[in-house]
N, C-alpha and C positions, 0 to 999 in steps of 0.2 A: 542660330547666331548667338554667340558669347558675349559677354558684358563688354570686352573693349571693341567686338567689335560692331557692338548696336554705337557705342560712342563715336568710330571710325566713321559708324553713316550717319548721326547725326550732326556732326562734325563738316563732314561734305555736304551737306541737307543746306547747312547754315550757311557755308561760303558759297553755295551757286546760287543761293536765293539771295547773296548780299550785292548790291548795288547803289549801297551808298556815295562810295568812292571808290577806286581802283586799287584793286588788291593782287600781291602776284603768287597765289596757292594757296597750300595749308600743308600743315601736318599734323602727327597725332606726340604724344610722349613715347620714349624708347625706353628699354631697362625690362628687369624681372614684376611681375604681379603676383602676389606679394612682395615686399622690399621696405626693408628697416630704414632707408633713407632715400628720400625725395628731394632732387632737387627743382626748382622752379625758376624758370627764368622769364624773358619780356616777350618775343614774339619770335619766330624764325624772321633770318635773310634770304636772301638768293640760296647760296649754299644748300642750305636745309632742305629748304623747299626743293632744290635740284635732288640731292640723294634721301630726300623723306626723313632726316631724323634733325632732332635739334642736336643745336652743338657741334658742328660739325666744321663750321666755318675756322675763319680765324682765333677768335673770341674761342672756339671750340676747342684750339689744338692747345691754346693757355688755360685752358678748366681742365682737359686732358692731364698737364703736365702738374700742375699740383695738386689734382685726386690722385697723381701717382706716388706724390711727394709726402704724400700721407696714409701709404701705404693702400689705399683703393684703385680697384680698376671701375672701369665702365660699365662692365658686366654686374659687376654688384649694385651699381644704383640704379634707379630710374630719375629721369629727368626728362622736364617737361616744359610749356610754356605756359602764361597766364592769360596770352590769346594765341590762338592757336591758325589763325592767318597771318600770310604778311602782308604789314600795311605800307604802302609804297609812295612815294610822291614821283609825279613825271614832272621834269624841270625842260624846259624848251629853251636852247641857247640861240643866242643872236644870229648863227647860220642856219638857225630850224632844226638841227638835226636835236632830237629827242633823250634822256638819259630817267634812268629811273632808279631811284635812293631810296632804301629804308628811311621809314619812320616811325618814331614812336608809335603804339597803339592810344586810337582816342577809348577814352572811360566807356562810350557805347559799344566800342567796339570788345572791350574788356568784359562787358554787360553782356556778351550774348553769348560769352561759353559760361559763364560763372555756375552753371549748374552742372555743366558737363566735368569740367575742370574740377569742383569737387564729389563729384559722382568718383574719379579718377584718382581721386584723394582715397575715399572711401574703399577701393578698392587696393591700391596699395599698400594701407595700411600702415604707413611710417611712423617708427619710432620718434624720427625729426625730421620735421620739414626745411628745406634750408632756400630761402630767399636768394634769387641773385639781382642786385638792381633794385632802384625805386618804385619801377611797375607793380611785381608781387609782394614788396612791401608793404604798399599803401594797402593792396588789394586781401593781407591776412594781418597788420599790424595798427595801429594808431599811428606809426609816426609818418612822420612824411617827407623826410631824408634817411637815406643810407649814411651820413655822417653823427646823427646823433643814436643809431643803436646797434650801428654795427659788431659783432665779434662777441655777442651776448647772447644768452638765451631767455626767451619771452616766449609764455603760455597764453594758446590759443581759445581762449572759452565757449569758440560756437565748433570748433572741429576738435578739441580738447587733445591739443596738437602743442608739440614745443616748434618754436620757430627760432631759427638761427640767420639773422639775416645777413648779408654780405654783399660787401662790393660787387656789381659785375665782371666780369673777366677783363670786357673792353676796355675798360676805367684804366686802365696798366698803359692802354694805346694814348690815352690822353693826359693821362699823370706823369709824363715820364721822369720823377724826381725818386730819387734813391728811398727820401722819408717816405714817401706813398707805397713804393714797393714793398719797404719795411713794414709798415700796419700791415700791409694785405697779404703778406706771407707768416705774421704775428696770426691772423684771423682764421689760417687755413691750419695752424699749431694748435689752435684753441677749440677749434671744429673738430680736430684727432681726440683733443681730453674730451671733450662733451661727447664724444662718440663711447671714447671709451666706460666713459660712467652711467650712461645711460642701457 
C-alpha cells in the first residue's frame, strides 16, 4: 500500500467509525503527487461524493472556468478538502417528507483529518497552497475572514508553506454584484503573478 493510499483507508476508517451526526460520504483530494500548487477548499457536496472528486459540482464548474482563465488546467493542480466528509443536515418539512443540505463542517469534525490532510500536504509538496473559503483559512491562517486577507500572500511557520487565501467559488452564487465579481476576478490575476514569481 502507497502513502495516498494508507490515507484513502484511514480516511474511510474515520467516516464509518463517525457517528456523531449524519454524514453523506467522503472523498479523498484529486490532482498530480507531487504538485507545485494545492488548492484546498471546505468539505464535498452531493456532487463530489457522487463521482469521488472534489470540485466537481457547481462551485466546481466556476474554479474550472477561472484556473482556465489563468492559463491552468486541472490536471496541473491538485485540490483538496480541509474535511474530507460531507457534513449534511436532514430538514423534515410540514408534509414529513425529508430533504437533506450541506453544511458547514463542525471544528471537530475538521479535528479529525487535520493530520491526514497535512500528511497530504507533505506529500504534494506545494510551492503555494491556496485557501478557498473561511474553513481552510482559519484552519492554516490567523485570520478569521476571507475579507480581511484575501488576494495576498501570507507564510505558513508550522508547514513553512505560502498561503494564498481566496474567496470560495460559491461566493460569486451569493454576491451577485458586478463589484464582487470584480475583486474576485482581480484575486484569480494576482494568483497568475504570485505563481509566476514564485
Amino acid at each position: 500500500m502507497n502513502a495516498k493510499e494508507e490515507l484513502i483507508e484511514k480516511i474511510k476508517k474515520i467516516c464509518d467509525g463517525y457517528d456523531e451526526t449524519p454524514t453523506g460520504g467522503y472523498i479523498f483530494g484529486d490532482g498530480p503527487i507531487p504538485c507545485n500548487i494545492l488548492f484546498i477548499g471546505e468539505a464535498p457536496g452531493k456532487t463530489e461524493v457522487e463521482q469521488g472528486k472534489p470540485f466537481v459540482g457547481m462551485a466546481g464548474k466556476t474554479f474550472g472556468s477561472y484556473l482556465n482563465s489563468i492559463g491552468l488546467q486541472r490536471d496541473n493542480i491538485r485540490i483538496t478538502n480541509t474535511c474530507f466528509l460531507r457534513p449534511i443536515k436532514i430538514n423534515q418539512g410540514k408534509n414529513g417528507r425529508k430533504t437533506i443540505s450541506n453544511r458547514p463542517p463542525k471544528t471537530s469534525e475538521i479535528e479529525l483529518f487535520k493530520d491526514i490532510l497535512n500528511r497530504e500536504i507533505e506529500l504534494v509538496n506545494p510551492k503555494i497552497i491556496v485557501t478557498l473559503g473561511n474553513t481552510p483559512l482559519k484552519r492554516f491562517t490567523k485570520f478569521n475572514s476571507i475579507g480581511e486577507c484575501h488576494g495576498k500572500i501570507y507564510f505558513n511557520e508550522d508547514l513553512k508553506k505560502d498561503i494564498f487565501p481566496m474567496y470560495h467559488p460559491s461566493a460569486l452564487t451569493y454576491n451577485r454584484n458586478d463589484s464582487f465579481k470584480l475583486m474576485y476576478e482581480n484575486d484569480w490575476k494576482k494568483l497568475k503573478n504570485t505563481l509566476n514569481s514564485i
